[in-house]
C-alpha positions in Angstrom: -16.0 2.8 -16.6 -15.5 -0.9 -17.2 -12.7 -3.4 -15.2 -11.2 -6.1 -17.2 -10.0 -9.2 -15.6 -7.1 -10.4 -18.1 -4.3 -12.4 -18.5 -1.0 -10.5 -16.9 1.3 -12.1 -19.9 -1.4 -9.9 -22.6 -1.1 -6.9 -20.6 2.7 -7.0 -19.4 3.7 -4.8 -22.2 2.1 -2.2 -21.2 2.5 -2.2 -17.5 6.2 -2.7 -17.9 5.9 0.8 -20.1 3.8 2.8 -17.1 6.7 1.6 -14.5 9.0 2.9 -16.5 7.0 6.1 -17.1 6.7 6.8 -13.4 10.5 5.6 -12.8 9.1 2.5 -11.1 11.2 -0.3 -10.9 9.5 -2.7 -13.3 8.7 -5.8 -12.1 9.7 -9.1 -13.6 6.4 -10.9 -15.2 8.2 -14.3 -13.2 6.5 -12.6 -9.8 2.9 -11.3 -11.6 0.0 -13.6 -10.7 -1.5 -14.6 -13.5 -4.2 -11.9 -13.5 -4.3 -8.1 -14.1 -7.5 -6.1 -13.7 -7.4 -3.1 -15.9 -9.9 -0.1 -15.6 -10.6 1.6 -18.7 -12.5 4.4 -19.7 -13.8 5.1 -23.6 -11.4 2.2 -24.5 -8.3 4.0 -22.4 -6.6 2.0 -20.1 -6.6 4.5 -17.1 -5.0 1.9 -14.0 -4.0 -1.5 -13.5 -3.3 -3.7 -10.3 -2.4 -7.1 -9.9 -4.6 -10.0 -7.6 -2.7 -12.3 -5.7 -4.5 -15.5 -4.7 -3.8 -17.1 -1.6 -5.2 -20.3 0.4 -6.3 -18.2 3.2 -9.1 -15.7 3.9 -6.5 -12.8 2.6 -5.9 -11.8 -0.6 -3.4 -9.3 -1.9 -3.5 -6.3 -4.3 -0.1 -5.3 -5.8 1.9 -3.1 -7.9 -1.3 -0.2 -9.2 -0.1 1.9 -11.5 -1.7 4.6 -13.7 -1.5 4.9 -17.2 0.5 8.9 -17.9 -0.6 8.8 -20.8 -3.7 10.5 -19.1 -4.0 13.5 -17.3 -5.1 13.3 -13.5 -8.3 15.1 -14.0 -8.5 12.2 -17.0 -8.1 9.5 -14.0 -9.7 10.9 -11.8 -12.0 8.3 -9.9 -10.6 5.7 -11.9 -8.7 3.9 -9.0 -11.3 3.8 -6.6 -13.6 2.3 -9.0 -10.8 -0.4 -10.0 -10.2 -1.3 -6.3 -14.0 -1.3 -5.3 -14.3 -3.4 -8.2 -11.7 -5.7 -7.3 -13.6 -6.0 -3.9 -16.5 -7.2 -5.4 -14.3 -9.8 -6.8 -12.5 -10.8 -3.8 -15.9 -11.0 -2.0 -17.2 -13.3 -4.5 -13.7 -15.6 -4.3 -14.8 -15.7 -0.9 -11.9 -14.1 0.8 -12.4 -12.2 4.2 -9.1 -9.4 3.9 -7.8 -7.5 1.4 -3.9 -6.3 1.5 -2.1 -3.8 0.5 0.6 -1.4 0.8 1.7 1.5 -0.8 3.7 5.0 0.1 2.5 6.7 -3.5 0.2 9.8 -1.5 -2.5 9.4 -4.7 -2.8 5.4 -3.9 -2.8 5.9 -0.6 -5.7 8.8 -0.8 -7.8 6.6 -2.8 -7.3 3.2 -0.6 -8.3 5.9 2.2 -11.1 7.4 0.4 -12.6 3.6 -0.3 -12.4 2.6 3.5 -9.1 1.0 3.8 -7.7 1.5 7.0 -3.5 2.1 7.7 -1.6 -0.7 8.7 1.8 -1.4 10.2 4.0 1.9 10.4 7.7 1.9 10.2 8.4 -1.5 9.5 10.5 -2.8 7.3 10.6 -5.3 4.7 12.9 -8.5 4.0 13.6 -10.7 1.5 15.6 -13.7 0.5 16.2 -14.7 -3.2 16.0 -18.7 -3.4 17.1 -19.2 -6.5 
């Protein structure tokens, strides 16, 4: 398996696609940062998830999403290996926390499986649109 680091306006296309595949809401490229790591397999794009940057010790990991085009078994592994590789990245960005959330049971098994521990429970969420 091999993780590309690429630009989210190359690979937008194609996440927009899986979203909609999965009946995600797609997300508008305006909120993306502007990097995507893709894991791949044989040349097949198997997952992507999207870095947030901070100024802090913290970085985020948003918004992974798997290719259907592929079978599960196909997958399989595929995630963890795209997160841990992510970690190597954040380690080497020098941040201290990686971030997430998630309430898909397959993301959440493989966030679990890697060592990620469970967060807040039953919270909520809020936002406010400035524009």
């Amino acid at each position: 398996m091999e993780v590309r680091k690429i630009k989210t306006a190359d690979f937008y296309p194609f996440a927009k696609l899986w979203w909609e595949d999965h009946g995600f809401p797609v997300v508008h490229v305006s909120f993306l940062p502007i990097h995507v790591f893709v894991v791949s397999e044989n040349n097949d794009d198997l997952y992507c998830c999207f870095f947030y940057n901070t100024d802090s010790a913290l970085a985020y990991l948003a918004y992974p999403i798997s290719n259907r085009k592929f079978s599960k078994e196909r997958r399989n592994g595929a995630l963890e290996y795209l997160f841990n590789e992510m970690e190597k990245h954040a380690r080497k960005e020098g941040y201290y926390l990686l971030y997430t959330t998630s309430y898909v049971p397959p993301v959440m098994k493989a966030l679990e499986n890697i060592g990620y521990k469970e967060g807040d429970v039953l919270v909520n969420q809020f936002f406010k649109e400035l524009g």
